[in-house]
C-alpha positions in Angstrom: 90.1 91.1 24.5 90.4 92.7 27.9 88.2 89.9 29.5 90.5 86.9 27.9 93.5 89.2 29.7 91.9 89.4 33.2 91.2 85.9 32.9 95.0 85.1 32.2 96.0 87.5 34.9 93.9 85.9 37.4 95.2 82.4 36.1 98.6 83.4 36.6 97.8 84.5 39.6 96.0 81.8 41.3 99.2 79.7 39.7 101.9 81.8 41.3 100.1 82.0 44.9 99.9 77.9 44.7 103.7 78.0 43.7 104.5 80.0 47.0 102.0 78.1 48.9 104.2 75.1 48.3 107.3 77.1 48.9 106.1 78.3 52.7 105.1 74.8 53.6 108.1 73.4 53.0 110.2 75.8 54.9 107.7 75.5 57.5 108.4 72.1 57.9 112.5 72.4 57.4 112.7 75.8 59.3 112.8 74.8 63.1 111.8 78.4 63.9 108.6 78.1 62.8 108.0 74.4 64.6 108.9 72.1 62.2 111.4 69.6 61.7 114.8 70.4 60.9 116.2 67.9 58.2 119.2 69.7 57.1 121.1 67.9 60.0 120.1 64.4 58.0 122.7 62.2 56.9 125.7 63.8 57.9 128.4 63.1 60.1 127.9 65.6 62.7 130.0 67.5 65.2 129.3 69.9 68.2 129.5 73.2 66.5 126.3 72.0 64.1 123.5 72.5 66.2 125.4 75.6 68.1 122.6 78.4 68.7 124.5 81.1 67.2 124.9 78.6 64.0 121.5 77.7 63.9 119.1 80.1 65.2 117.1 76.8 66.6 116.6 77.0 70.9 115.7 73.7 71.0 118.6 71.8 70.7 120.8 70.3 73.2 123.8 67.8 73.8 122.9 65.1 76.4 126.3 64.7 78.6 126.4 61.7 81.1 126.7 62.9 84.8 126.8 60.2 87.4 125.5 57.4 84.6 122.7 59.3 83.8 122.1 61.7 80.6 121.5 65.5 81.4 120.9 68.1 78.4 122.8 71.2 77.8 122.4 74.1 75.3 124.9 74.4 73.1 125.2 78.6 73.1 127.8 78.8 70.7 131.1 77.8 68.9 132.6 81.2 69.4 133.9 80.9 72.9 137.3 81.2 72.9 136.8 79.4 69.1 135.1 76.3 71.2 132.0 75.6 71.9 130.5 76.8 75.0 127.8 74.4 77.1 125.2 75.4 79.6 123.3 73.2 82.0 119.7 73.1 80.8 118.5 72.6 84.4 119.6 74.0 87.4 121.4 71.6 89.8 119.1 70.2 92.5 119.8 72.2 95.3 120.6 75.9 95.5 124.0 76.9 97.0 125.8 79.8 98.3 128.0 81.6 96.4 130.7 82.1 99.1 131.3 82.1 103.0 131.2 85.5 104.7 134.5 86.9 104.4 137.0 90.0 102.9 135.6 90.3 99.6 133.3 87.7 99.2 131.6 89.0 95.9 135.1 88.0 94.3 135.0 85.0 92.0 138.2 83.2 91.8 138.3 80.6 94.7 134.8 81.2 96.0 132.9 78.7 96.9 131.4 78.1 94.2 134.0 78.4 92.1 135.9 75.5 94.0 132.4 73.3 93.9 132.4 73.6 90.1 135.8 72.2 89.6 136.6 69.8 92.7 132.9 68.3 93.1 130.9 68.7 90.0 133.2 68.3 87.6 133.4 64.8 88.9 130.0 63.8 87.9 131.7 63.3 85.3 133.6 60.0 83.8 137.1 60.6 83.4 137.1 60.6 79.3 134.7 63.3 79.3 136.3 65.8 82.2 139.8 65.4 79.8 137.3 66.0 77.2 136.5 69.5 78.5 138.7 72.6 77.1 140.3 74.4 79.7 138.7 78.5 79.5 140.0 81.4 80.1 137.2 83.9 81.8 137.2 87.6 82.5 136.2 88.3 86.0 136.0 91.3 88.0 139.8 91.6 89.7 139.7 91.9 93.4 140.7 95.6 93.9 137.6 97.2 92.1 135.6 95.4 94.5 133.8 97.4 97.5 134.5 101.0 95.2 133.6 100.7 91.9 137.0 100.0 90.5 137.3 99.3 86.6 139.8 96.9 86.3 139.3 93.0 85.4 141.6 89.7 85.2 141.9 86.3 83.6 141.5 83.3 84.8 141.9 79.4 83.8 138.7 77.4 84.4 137.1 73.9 83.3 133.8 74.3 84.8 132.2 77.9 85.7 129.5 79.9 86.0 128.6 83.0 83.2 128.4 87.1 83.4 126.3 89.9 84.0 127.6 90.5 80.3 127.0 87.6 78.7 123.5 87.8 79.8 123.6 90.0 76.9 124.2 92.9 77.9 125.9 94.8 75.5 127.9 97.3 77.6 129.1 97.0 81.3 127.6 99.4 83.9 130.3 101.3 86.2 130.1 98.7 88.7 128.7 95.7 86.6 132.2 95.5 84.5 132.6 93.6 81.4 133.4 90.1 81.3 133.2 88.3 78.2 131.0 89.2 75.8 126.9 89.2 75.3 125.8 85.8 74.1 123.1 85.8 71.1 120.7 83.0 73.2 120.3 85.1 75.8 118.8 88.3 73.7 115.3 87.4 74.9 114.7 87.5 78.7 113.0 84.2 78.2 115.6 82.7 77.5 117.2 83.2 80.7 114.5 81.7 82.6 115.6 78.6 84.5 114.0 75.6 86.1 114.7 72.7 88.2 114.3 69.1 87.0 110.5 69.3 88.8 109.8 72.2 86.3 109.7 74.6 89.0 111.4 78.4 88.1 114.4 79.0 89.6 116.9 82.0 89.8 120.5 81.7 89.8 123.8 83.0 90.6 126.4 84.6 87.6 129.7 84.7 88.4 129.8 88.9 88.0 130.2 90.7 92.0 128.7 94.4 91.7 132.4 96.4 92.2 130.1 99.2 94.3 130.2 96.7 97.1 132.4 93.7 98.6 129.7 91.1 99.0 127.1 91.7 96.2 126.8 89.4 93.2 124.2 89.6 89.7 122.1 86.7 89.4 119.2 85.9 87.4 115.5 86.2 88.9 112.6 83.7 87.8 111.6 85.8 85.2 114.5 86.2 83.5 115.3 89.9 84.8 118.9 90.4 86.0 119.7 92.4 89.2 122.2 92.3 92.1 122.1 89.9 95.7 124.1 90.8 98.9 125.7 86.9 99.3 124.9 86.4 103.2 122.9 88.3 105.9 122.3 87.9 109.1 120.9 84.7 109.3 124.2 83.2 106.9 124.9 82.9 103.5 122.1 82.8 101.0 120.9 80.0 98.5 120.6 80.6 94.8 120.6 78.3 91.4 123.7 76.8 89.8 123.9 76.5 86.0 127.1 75.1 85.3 129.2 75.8 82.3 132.1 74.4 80.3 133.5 74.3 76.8 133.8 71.3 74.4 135.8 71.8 71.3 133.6 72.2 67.5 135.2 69.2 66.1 133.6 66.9 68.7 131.6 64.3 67.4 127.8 63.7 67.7 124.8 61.6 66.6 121.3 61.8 66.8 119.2 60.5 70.0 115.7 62.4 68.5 115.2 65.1 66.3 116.3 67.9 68.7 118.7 65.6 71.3 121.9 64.8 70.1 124.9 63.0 72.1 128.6 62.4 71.9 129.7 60.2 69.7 131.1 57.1 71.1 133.4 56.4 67.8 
């Protein structure tokens, strides 16, 4: 009698660990954190905020957008930014650029030179559909007094196109002179994720938008490895060269369709 009930056991057994088996591979295969395809997006009409990292957990996703006729692909971070979705350049743009001239407070964001680049020149790589397409933000930055003393206080501003924080590098809680702006963005949990490369698949690092308030002309930026420290803007020799990653907001409801199983782009209906 005990032998026919070990040999049941075990033939349960053997028929339970088939059952999971079968239940691993298939979320293997519709899990895209473990590598496999995704097929939950199937047959539905689709719109920005469904393939959203904070939504779906899945980094490689992105939104191709059209600059200058051709197709570039950008993460889609999340749909929580200002209650839009929030883009970022996959690729840093070709050449690295100064932050701003040497001047009074040049570690302060609002009309640097950067800031005027994103939204005078880049923004029109852009057809003219798409740039009334993209939401206007409102951004914390640093607010000019607590430069060059380690002052506490930030402001608003309106922006189209713009560079991230110090804080939404996620980091969780501002340092005395790396103040909050925004808040910490899931994607950017694992220092990998903040590595960046040009188009020739070269590492790259590249500017944020946050100026260190102990000084008047130091900026965070993001290092090749994904680390994030602080940059005096120019020396000497004139202003100094870093990586742009632009960003911009789109709203959820935007529609998309599939180009491949992990590229999506705007719908043109």
């Amino acid at each position: 009698m005990d032998n026919v009930y070990i040999k049941k056991v075990r033939s349960c057994g053997v028929f339970l660990i088939l059952i999971y088996s079968l239940f691993l591979s298939g979320c293997m295969i519709n899990n895209p954190n473990n590598g496999g395809r995704d097929k939950t997006l199937d047959n539905k009409e689709l719109t920005l905020q469904d393939i959203a990292y904070n939504r779906t957990k899945n980094p490689d996703y992105r939104i191709g957008i059209e600059e200058n006729g051709r197709i570039v692909p950008y993460l889609v971070l999340t749909d929580e930014y200002n209650g839009e979705c929030l883009l970022l350049r996959e690729f840093l743009l070709d050449e690295p650029m100064k932050y701003n001239v040497a001047k009074e407070y040049s570690g302060y964001y609002e009309n640097s030179e950067i800031d005027k680049y994103l939204n005078n020149e880049f923004i029109n790589r852009f057809s003219s559909e798409m740039r009334n397409t993209i939401v206007d933000s409102t951004i914390v930055i640093t607010a000019r007094a607590s430069l060059d003393g380690g002052g506490k206080n930030t402001t608003f501003i309106n922006r189209k196109v713009f560079l991230l924080s110090f804080t939404e590098m996620n980091r969780n809680i501002g340092s005395r002179t790396n103040l909050k702006e925004g808040e910490p963005l899931e994607y950017f949990a694992k220092d990998s994720n903040r590595i960046a490369y040009y188009e020739n698949g070269r590492a790259g690092s590249w500017w944020l938008r946050t100026p260190n308030a102990g000084y008047a002309d130091v900026v965070c930026g993001v290092g090749t490895k994904g680390e994030i420290g602080i940059s005096g803007i120019h020396g000497t020799e004139g202003e100094y060269l870093n990586g742009i990653r632009p960003a911009f907001c789109l709203r959820r409801e935007t529609k998309i369709v599939k180009a491949d199983d992990e590229l999506f782009v705007l719908s043109k209906d």
